[in-house]
C-alpha positions in Angstrom: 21.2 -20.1 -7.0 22.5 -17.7 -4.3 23.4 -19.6 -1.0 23.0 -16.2 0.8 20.5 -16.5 3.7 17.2 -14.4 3.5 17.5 -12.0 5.8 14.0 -9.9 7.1 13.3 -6.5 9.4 12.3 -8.0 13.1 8.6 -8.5 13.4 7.0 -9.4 16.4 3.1 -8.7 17.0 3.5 -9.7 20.9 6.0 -7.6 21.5 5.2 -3.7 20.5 7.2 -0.6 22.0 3.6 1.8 22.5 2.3 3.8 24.8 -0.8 1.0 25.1 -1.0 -2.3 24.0 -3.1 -2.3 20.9 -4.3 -5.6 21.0 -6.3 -5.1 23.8 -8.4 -2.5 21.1 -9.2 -5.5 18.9 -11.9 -7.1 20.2 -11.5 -10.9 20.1 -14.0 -12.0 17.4 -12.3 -9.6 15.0 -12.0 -10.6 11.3 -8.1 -8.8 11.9 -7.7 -11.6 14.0 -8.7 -14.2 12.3 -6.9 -13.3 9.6 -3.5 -12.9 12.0 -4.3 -16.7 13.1 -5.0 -17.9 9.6 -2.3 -16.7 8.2 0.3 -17.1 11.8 -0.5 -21.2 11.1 1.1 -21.5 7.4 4.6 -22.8 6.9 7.3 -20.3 6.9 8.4 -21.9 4.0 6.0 -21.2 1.8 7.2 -17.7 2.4 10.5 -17.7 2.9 11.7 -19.8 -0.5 10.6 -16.9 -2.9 13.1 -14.7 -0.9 16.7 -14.6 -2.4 19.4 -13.4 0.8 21.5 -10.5 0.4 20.6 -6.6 0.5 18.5 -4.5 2.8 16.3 -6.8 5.0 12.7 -7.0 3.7 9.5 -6.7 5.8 8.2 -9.8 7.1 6.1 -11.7 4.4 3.7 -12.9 7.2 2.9 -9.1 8.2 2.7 -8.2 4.7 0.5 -10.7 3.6 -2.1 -10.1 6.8 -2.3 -6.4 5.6 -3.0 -7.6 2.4 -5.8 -9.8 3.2 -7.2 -7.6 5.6 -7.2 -4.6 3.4 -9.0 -6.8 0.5 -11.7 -7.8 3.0 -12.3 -3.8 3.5 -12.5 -3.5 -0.6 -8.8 -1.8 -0.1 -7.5 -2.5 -3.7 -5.5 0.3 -4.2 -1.7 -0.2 -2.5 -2.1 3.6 -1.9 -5.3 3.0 0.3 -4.0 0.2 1.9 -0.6 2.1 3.2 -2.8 4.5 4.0 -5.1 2.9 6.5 -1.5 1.5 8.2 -1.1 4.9 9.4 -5.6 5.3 10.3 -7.1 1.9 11.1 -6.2 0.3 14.2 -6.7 -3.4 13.0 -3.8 -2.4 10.1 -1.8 -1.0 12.6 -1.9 -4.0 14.4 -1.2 -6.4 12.3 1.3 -5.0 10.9 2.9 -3.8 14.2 2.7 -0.8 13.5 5.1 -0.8 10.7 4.4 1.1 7.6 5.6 -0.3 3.9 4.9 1.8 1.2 2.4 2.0 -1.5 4.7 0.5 -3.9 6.6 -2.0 -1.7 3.1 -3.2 -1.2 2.0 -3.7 -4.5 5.6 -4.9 -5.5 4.7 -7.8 -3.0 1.2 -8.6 -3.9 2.0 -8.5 -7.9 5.6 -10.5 -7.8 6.2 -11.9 -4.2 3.5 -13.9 -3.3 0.9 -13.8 -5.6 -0.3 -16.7 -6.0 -0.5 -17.9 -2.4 -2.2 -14.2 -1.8 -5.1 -15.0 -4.0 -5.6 -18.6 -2.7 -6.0 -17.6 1.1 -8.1 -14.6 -0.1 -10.5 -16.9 -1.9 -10.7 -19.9 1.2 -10.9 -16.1 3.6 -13.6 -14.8 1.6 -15.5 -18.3 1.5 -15.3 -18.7 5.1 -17.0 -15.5 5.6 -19.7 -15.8 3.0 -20.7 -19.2 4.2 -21.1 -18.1 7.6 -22.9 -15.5 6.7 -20.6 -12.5 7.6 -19.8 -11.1 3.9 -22.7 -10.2 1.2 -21.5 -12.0 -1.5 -23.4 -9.7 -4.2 -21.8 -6.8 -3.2 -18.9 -7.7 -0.7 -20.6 -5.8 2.0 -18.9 -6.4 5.7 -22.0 -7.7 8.1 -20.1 -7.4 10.8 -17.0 -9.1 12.9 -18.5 -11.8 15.1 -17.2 -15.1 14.3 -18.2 -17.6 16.5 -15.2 -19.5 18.7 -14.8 -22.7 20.9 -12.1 -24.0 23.5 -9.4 -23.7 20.4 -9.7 -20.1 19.6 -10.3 -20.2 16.2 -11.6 -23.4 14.1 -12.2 -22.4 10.5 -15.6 -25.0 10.4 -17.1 -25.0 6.4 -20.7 -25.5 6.9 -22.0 -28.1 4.0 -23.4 -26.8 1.1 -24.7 -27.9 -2.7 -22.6 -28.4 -5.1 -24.3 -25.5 -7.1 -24.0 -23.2 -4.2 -20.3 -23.5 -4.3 -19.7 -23.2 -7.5 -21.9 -19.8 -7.9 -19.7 -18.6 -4.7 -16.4 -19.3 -6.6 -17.5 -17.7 -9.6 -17.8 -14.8 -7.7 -15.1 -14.7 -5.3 -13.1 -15.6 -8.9 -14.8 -12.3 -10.0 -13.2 -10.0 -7.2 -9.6 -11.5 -7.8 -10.2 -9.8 -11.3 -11.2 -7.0 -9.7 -8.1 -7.0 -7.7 -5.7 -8.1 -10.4 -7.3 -4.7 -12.2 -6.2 -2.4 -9.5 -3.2 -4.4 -9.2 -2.5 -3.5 -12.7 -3.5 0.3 -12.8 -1.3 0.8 -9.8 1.6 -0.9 -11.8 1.3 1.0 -14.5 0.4 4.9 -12.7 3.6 3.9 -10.7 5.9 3.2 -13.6 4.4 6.2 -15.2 5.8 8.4 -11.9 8.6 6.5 -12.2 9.6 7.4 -15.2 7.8 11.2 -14.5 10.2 11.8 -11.7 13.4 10.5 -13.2 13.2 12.1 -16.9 16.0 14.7 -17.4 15.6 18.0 -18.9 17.2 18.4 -22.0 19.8 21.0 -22.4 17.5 22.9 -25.0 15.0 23.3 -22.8 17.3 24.7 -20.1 18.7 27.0 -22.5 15.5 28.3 -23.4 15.1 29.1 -19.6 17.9 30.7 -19.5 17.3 32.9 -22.1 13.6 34.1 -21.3 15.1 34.9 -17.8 18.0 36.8 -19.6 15.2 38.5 -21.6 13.1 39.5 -18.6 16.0 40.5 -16.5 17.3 43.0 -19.0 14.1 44.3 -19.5 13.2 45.5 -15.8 16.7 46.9 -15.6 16.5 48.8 -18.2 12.9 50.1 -16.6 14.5 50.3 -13.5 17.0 53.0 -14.9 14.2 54.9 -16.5 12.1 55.1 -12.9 12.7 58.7 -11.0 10.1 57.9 -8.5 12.1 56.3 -5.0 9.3 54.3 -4.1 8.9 52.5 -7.8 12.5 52.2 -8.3 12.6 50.3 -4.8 9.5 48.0 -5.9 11.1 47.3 -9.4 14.9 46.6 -7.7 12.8 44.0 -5.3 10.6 42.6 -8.1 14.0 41.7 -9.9 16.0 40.0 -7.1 14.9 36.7 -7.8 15.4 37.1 -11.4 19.3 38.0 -10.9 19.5 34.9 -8.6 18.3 32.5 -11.2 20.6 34.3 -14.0 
């Protein structure tokens, strides 16, 4: 067990170096909101303990874990779709103040970091908004943002239902974890694939065989070159073959 401390980039939401202050674009009774205040009332802990310390400071598993959420509640599966709305959708840039993780440092997070605790508040996030009547549950179709608030901001109140009820509405919300774990999964795999894409060396035949069709072609405009009497040609052919004498 390593008894280095866990060590993370500074995150602050109050406290953003802009031009304007972007929580004043959020209107109050966002879901981004509730989701920063749902998620801004959970033990550190349960966050910090799957950290080891050492290396390069990671992004804050609070901030992660709100884009995450909110980005599901959009039907954002894809890691690549939801780094890109950090850089398009006001609520993500928010939340995530205004940093910007990358594709796979977001899927690396929501498939080893946290994923259990991920899927747990995504299922009580998506009940709360089906029961009040905010999410379609057939089709996981956004209604709207207003959720009602009191004197203490935000109260998450489950409103009493039959036992049947709940049990179809956790079948389903059980049916778009799959959904997620899916894209989860493809996004794995098409990384790993680019991974291994991008990081694949050429093999020495190969390059010889390059090297040899360039040999090839270069010999055989020079010796067309040498044959050309017309100025004009010879100057087009002595051009055409530049690049070709750079590569050989």
């Amino acid at each position: 067990m390593s008894n280095q401390k866990a060590t993370f980039q500074q995150y602050n939401i109050n406290q953003l170096n802009l031009p304007m202050d972007f929580s004043d674009l959020i209107p109050e009774n966002h879901i981004a909101r509730v989701i920063n205040d749902m998620v801004n009332q959970l033990d550190d802990q349960l966050f910090y303990e799957v950290y080891r310390g050492g290396g390069r400071p990671a992004y804050h598993p609070k901030m992660m874990t709100k884009i995450v959420l909110y980005g599901y509640t959009q039907k954002w599966f894809s890691c690549r779709d939801i780094a890109k709305s950090l850089t398009e959708q006001l609520p993500m840039m928010w939340l995530a103040a205004m940093q910007t993780p990358d594709y796979r440092t977001i899927n690396r997070f929501r498939s080893e970091r946290l994923k259990p605790l991920i899927h747990t508040l995504f299922s009580k996030l998506t009940q709360l908004l089906i029961t009040e009547g905010y999410v379609d549950g057939s089709t996981y179709f956004l209604d709207g943002t207003k959720i009602e608030e009191n004197a203490n901001k935000y109260t998450f109140v489950w409103k009493k239902s039959v036992q049947s009820y709940e049990e179809k509405l956790q079948v389903k919300i059980h049916k778009m974890i799959e959904e997620i774990e899916k894209h989860v999964e493809l996004d794995h795999t098409q990384i790993q694939q680019y991974d291994e894409k991008d990081t694949k060396q050429i093999s020495s035949a190969a390059l010889q065989r390059v090297v040899e069709s360039t040999e090839k072609e270069l010999s055989t405009k020079e010796q067309q070159l040498e044959k050309t009497t017309n100025k004009e040609k010879k100057k087009e052919q002595k051009q055409a073959i530049k690049p070709l004498r750079k590569l050989h």
